[in-house]
N, C-alpha and C positions, 0 to 999 in steps of 0.2 A: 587552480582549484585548491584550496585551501586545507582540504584531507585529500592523501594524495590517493588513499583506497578507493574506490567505487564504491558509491553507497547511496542510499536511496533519498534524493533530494526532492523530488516532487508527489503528489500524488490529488489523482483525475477520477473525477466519476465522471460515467456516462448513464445517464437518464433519462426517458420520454418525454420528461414532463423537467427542462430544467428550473424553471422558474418555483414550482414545487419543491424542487432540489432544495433550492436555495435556500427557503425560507425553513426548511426544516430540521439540516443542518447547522445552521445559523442558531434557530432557537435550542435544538440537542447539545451542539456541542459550543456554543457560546461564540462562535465564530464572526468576527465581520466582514464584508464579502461586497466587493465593486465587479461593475461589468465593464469586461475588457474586449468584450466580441464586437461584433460587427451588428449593424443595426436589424437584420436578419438571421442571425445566428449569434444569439449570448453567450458569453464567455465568465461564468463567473470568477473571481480569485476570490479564496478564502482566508484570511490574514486574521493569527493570532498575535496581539498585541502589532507589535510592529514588525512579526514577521509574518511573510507568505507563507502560504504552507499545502497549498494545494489548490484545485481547480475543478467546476462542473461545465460539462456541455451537454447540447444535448444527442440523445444515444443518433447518429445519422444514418440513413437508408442502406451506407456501406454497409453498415456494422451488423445495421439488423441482417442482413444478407448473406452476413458471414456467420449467423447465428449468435453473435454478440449478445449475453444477457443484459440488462440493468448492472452495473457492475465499479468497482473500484480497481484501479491500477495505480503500480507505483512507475516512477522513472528514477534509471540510476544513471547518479552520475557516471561520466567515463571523459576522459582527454582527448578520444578520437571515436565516434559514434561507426565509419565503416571498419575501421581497425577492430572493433570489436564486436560487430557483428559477425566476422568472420573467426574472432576464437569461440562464439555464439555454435557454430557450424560444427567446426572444428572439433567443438566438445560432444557434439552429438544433439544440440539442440536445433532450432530453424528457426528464419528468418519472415514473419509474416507480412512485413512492411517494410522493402527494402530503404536504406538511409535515404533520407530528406530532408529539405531545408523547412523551416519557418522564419519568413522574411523576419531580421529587424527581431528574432529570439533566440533559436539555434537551430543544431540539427539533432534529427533522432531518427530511430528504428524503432519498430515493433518486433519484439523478436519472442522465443518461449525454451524455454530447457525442457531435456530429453523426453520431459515425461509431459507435456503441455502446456504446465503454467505458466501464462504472458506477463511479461512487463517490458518497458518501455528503455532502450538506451537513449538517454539524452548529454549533448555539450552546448551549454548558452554561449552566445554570444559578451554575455557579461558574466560579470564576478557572481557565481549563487550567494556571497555573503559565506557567515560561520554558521553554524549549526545550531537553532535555536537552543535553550537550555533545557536541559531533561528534565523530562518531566510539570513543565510548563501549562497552562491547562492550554486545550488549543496543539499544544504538538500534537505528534506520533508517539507512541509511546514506547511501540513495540512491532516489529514486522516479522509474519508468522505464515510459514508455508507450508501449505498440505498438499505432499509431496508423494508421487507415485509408489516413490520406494526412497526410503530415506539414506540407505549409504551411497546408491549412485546420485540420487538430487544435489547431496553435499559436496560428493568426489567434483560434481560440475558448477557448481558457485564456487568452489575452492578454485576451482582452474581458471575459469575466467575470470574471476574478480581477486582472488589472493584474500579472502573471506579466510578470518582464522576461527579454530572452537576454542569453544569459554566446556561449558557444562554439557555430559551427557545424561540424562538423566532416566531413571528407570519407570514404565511406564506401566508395567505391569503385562498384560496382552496386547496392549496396543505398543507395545517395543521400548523404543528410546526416542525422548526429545531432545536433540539436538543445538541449544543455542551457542549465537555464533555474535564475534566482533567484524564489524564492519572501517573497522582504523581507529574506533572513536575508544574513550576509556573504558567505556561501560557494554557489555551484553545488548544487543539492538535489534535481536531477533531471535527465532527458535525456527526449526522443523523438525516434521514428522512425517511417517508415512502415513495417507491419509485414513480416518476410519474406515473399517469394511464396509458399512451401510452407506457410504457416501458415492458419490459419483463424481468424476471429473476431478484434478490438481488446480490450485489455486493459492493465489498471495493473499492473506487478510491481515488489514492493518486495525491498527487497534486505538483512538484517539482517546489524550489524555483531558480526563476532567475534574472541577474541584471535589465532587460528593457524588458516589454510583449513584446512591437512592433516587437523588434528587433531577441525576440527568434521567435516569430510568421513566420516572412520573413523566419528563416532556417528551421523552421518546415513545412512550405509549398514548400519551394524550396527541400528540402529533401523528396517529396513523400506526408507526413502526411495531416490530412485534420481537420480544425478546426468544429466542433458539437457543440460548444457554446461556446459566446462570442466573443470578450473581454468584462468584463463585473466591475465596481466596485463591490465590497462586503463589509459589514458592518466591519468596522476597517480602511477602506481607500484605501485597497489591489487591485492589478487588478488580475482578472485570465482568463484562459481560457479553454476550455475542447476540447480534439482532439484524433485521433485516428491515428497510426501511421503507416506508411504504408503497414504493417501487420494484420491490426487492432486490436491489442492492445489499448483499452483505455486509457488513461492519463491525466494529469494537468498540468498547466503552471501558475506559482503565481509569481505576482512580486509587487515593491512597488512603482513601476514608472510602466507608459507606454514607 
């Protein structure tokens, strides 16, 4: 693995309707996107420029079962996926999906920290490659969790991943935001604990594009509906938060309006 930190290398919706997905994503956020699934079950990849960068399918009878919303998940990397579902444990979080294989990809967990929020340990089979460039239109731009309670969320990504902090910053009533380095040079994420009026802990990632304004117009004309902003944020960035015609939550970060 090429960063030896854990850090978030993938990232998967799951939707009703993937083929919607596809097309809507693709148009918002500029993405191009092959199908890697099975002739009953699509698989999309989503590749900026020449890199991957994530993946839809569509939401499965599991999931709905499990009460799985419309939803975005990240995967982190890790060197050994049961080795660290069990510091997963250890810290106080659980295991929802014990380790498994994916022929001919890697393996992974489904696992959540103390306070709910899911994501994914994955190890490939092959090289993930380097880390696309920051800031790239098409990356990630920024991964952001709304966290049960912010000093123990941290106490347990610091333990299991060795997640160092960059900035705390003051929030007013809503506390402190927290970001944090994931090995790489630059800040790659923040938490907080979640607003009051909100319900349920969750990971939202945030995708980077040339112009807010511009992505905003195909996100509204495409169905999606904007939940916050546009809004500056502390480094000069605009972003915005929406939910996409599925209601998958989402991000839009840019560095122009």
């Amino acid at each position: 693995m090429p960063n030896a930190t854990p850090h978030f290398v993938w990232y998967e919706a799951a939707l009703p309707d993937a083929e919607a997905g596809r097309a809507f994503y693709s148009d918002v956020v500029g993405w191009s996107s092959s199908n890697a699934g099975a002739p009953d079950r699509p698989y999309y990849v989503f590749t900026a420029g020449a890199s991957p960068i994530g993946g839809l399918m569509p939401l499965s009878d599991e999931m709905r079962a499990m009460g799985v919303p419309p939803c975005w998940t990240g995967y982190v990397g890790v060197p050994d996926v049961d080795a660290y579902a069990a510091r997963v444990v250890d810290a106080g979080g659980s295991v929802r999906r014990p380790p498994d294989d994916i022929p001919g990809i890697g393996r992974f967990a489904v696992v959540a920290d103390p306070h709910g929020a899911a994501f994914i340990l994955f190890h490939g089979t092959g090289d993930m490659g380097p880390r696309p460039e920051p800031g790239a239109p098409g990356t990630v731009g920024w991964n952001e969790l709304m966290a049960g309670e912010l000093d123990s969320a941290w106490a347990f990504y610091q333990s299991v991943f060795g997640w160092t902090p960059d900035q705390a910053v003051p929030m007013g009533e809503l506390g402190t935001y927290q970001t944090f380095f994931t090995g790489g040079p630059f800040a790659e994420g923040g938490m907080m604990t979640t607003f009051p009026k909100e319900q349920g802990t969750y990971w939202k990632f945030y995708f980077n594009v040339p112009a807010l304004d511009a992505a905003i117009a195909r996100l509204t004309a495409g169905g999606g509906k904007v939940v916050h902003g546009p809004m500056q944020v502390p480094g000069g960035r605009w972003m915005v938060q929406a939910l996409d015609p599925q209601g998958a939550l989402f991000a839009l970060l840019s560095q122009t309006r």
